[in-house]
N, C-alpha and C positions, 0 to 999 in steps of 0.2 A: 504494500500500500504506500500511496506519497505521504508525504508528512504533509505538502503543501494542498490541501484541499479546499480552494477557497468555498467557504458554504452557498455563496447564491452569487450573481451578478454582478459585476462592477456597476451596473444600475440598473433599473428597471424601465424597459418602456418608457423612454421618455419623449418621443415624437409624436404627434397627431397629425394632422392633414389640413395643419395650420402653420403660417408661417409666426415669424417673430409679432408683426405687426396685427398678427388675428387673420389676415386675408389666405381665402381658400386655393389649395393648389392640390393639384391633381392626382390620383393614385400613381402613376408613373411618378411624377417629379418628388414624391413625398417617398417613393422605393430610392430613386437615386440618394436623398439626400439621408436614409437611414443606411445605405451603401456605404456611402462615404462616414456615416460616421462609426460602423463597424469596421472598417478599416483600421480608421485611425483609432480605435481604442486595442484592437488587436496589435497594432504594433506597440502600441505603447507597456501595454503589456509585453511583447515577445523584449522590450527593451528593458523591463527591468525585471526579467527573470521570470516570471508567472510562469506557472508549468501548467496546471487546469485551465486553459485558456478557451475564455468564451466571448460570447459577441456582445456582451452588455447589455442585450436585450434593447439594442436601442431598434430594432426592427419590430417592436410588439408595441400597441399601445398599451397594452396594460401586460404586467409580467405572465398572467394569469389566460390572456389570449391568445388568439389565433390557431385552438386546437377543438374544442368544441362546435363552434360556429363554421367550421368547414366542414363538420359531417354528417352525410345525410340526415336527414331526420330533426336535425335542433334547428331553430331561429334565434338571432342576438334581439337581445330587447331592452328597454331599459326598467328594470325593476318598480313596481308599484304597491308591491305587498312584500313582506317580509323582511327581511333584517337589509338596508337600503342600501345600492352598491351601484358605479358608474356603468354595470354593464353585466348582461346575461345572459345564459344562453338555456333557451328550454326547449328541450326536447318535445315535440309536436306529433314525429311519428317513426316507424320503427330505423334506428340508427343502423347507417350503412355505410362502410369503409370504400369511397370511391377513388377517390386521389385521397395523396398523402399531404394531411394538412400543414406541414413542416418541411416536407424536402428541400424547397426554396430558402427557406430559413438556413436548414443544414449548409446547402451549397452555399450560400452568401458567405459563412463564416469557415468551410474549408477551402473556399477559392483563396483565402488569406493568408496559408498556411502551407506549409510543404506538406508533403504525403506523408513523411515520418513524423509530422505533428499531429496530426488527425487522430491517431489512438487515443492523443490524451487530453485531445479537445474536447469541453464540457458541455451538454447541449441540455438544457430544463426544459422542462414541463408540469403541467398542471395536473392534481390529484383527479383519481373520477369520484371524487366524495364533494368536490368541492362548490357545486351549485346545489346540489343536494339538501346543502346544510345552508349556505346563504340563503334560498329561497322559502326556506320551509316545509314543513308537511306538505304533501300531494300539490305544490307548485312547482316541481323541479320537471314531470313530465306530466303529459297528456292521459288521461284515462283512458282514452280511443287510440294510445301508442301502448300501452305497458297496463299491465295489470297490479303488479306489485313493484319493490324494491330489485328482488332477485333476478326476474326477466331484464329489468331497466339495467343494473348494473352488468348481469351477462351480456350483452350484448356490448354497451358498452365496452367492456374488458376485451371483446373482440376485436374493437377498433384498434384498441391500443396496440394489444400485440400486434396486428398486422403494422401498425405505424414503426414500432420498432424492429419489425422485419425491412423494412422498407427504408429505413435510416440506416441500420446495420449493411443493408447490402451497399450501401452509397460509403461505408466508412465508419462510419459512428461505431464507438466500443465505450462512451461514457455517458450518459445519460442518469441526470437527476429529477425526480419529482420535488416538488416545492408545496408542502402542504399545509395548511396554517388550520386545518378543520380539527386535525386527530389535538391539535395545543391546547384547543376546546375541553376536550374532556381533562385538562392538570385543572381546570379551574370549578371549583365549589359555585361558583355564581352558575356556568354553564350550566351546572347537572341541575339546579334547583329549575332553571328558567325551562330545561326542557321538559324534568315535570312537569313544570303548569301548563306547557304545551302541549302534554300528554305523552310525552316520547319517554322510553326508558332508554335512560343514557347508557347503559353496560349494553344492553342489544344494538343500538345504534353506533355505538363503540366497536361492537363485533361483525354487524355488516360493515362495517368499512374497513375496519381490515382483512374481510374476505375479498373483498372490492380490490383492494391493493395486490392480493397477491395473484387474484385471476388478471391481472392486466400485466403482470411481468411473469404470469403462466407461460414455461415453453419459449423465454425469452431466447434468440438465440448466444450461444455458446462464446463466452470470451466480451459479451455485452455488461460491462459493467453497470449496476442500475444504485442506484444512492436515493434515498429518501431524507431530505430534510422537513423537521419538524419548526414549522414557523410560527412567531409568536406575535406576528403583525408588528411592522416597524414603517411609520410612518412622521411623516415632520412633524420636532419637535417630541421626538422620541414617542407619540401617541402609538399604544400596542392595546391589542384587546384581549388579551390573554396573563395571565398571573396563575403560579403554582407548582410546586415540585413536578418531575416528572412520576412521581410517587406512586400518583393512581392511575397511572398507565404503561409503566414500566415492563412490570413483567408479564403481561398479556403481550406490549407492542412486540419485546424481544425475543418472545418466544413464538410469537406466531408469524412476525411478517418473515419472510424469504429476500431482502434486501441484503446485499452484499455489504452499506455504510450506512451509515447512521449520523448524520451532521444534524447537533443539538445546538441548542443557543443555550449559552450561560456565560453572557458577560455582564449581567446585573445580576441583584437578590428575586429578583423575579420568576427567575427559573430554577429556584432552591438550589440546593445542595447535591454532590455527586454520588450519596449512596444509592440514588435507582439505579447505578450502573454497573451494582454489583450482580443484576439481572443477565446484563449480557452475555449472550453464547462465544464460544470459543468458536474460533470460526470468521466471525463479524467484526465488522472494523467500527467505532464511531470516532469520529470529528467533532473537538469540539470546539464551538467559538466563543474563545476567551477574549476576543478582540473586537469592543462593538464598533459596529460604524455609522453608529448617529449621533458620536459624539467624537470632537476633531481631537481632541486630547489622546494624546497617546499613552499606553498602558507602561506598567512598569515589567520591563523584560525577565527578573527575576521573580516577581509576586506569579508572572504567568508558569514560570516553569515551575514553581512550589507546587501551584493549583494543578497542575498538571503529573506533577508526583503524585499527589494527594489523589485523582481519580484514578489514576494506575493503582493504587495499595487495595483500592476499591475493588476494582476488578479483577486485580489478582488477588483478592481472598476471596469473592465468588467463584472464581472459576478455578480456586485450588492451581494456581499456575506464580512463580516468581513475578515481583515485581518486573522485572527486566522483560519476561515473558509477555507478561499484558500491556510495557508502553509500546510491545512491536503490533498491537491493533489497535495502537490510538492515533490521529492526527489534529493538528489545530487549526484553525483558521477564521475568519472575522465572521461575527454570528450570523450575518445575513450579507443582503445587498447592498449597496452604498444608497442606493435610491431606488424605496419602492413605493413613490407617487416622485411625478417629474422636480417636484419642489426639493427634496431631498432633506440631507439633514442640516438642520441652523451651524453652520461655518464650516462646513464641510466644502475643500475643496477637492479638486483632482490631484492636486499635488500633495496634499493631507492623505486623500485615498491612497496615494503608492507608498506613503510613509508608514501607514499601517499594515500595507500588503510586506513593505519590507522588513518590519518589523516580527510579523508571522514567520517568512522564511528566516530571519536571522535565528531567530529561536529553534524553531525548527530545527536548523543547522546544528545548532548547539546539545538540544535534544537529543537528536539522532544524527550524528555527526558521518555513521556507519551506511547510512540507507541512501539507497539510490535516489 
């Protein structure tokens, strides 16, 4: 495993089909100019070292797009009911893998790269839990498309896999989900609210992690797949989630089939590192001890104590040497640098690579041995 994994994007989605001034420009001219500016974050990266090297998302209006909405059966809408969000996609009628909603994506940010970079280019995507749970009970699909949860999300899971057949045959061997719904269930307020919505949070907890692993079912061979658990980071540090990974630990570890595991723990918000005494031998997790919605830079030593500290963790779960378990851990910034175009209050790009370098120095330091 790399030590340097960065957990999400160097930004999110930050172009529209708007210029600076507000004035409308055209689906072509708005692809050129998120072209160029995956370029230029790509190289900037390949300049200071990033080994997980991704497109910044700056090709997606929203980090969370462009994969739903292209496949048959869903319509984009804009929310009118339930928990209120810039954009939606509800499935209408039965979901059908025609074209791959991403290959375009892939290719924009392999055309950037030599061919012996492409293994370890990182390419995201969105949960299939994830409108699910924004929209609420019985508005995420059609009753004249799907009958239950189980049909909806099988099929679904269909899509996926074939999208990752279909990115794998073009190159791709790194692929992360980005899911900020399973964060949901570490919070006490979540589980009371979905009572009164009538939803039992421990079954709804367990369809989605069925969900999760029929979509990386049959993934093919040498595809690496990462699940990061997001805890919403928006400007001015605004997040919707709070709470150990306490009450989801050892179900998530035990049951999902993801190869990494990239946690956010750069604040008290995400408790403490004993859930990680859950984790299987086997499994790698990342963690981000380094956040990036705030420009201040972390203390290089405090990070590598904390990072002692959840290694002793998991090597007493899993009965294996300290030494043993820091070789399935990796570090890297909790999240995305920006995920709403605003980003974070004094966060610059030159700030962002001071934190990315500060990840690999430690790193370095950490595991001085590893490739």
């Amino acid at each position: 495993m790399t030590p340097i994994l960065i957990g999400a994007a160097p930004g999110h989605g930050r172009f529209q089909n708007r210029t600076a001034d507000a004035g409308e420009i055209s689906a072509a001219q708005l692809w050129e100019e998120q072209s160029k500016a995956v370029a230029d974050i790509v190289k900037k990266q390949q300049e200071h070292g990033v080994r997980a090297i991704c497109s910044g998302e700056f090709d997606r209006k929203w980090y969370f797009g462009g994969f739903f909405e292209k496949l048959d059966g869903f319509r984009e809408v804009i929310p009118k009911a339930g928990k209120q969000y810039p954009m939606a996609a509800v499935c209408e009628g039965k979901i059908k893998y025609t074209k791959s909603p991403y290959l375009e994506n892939w290719k924009l940010l392999r055309s950037q790269l030599p061919e012996s970079q492409w293994g370890d280019a990182k390419f995201t995507m969105p949960p299939p839990c994830y409108f699910h749970l924004r929209l609420g009970p019985g508005k995420c699909y059609s009753s004249d498309a799907y009958a239950n949860d189980k049909e909806f999300f099988a099929d679904l899971a269909k899509a996926y896999q074939q999208e990752f057949q279909t990115l794998y045959a073009e190159g791709l061997r790194n692929v992360q989900l980005d899911d900020p719904t399973l964060a949901y269930f570490c919070s006490d307020a979540m589980h009371d609210s979905l009572r009164q919505d009538g939803e039992d949070p421990e079954a709804l907890f367990e369809t989605y992690l069925q969900a999760h692993n029929d979509c990386i079912a049959n993934k093919p061979e040498g595809l690496h797949v990462g699940l990061h658990i997001c805890r919403g980071n928006f400007a001015k540090s605004m997040h919707f989630s709070e709470g150990s990974y306490e009450k989801i630990s050892e179900k998530m570890f035990s049951t999902l089939n993801y190869d990494t595991f990239f946690l956010e723990y750069d604040n008290p918000r995400s408790g403490g590192f004993e859930p990680l005494r859950f984790l299987p031998k086997g499994k790698n997790v990342v963690l981000g001890v380094v956040t990036t919605k705030e420009p201040e830079l972390e203390d290089a030593e405090l990070i590598k104590t904390r990072v002692r500290q959840a290694a002793e963790i998991i090597a007493q779960g899993q009965g294996v040497s300290v030494d043993e378990a820091m070789q399935s851990i990796g570090i890297s910034p909790q999240c995305g640098f920006a995920s709403v175009a605003v980003g974070a209050e004094g966060m610059t790009e030159e700030k962002m690579f001071a934190k990315l370098k500060l990840v690999k120095d430690v790193a370095d330091e950490l595991w001085p041995n590893r490739a």
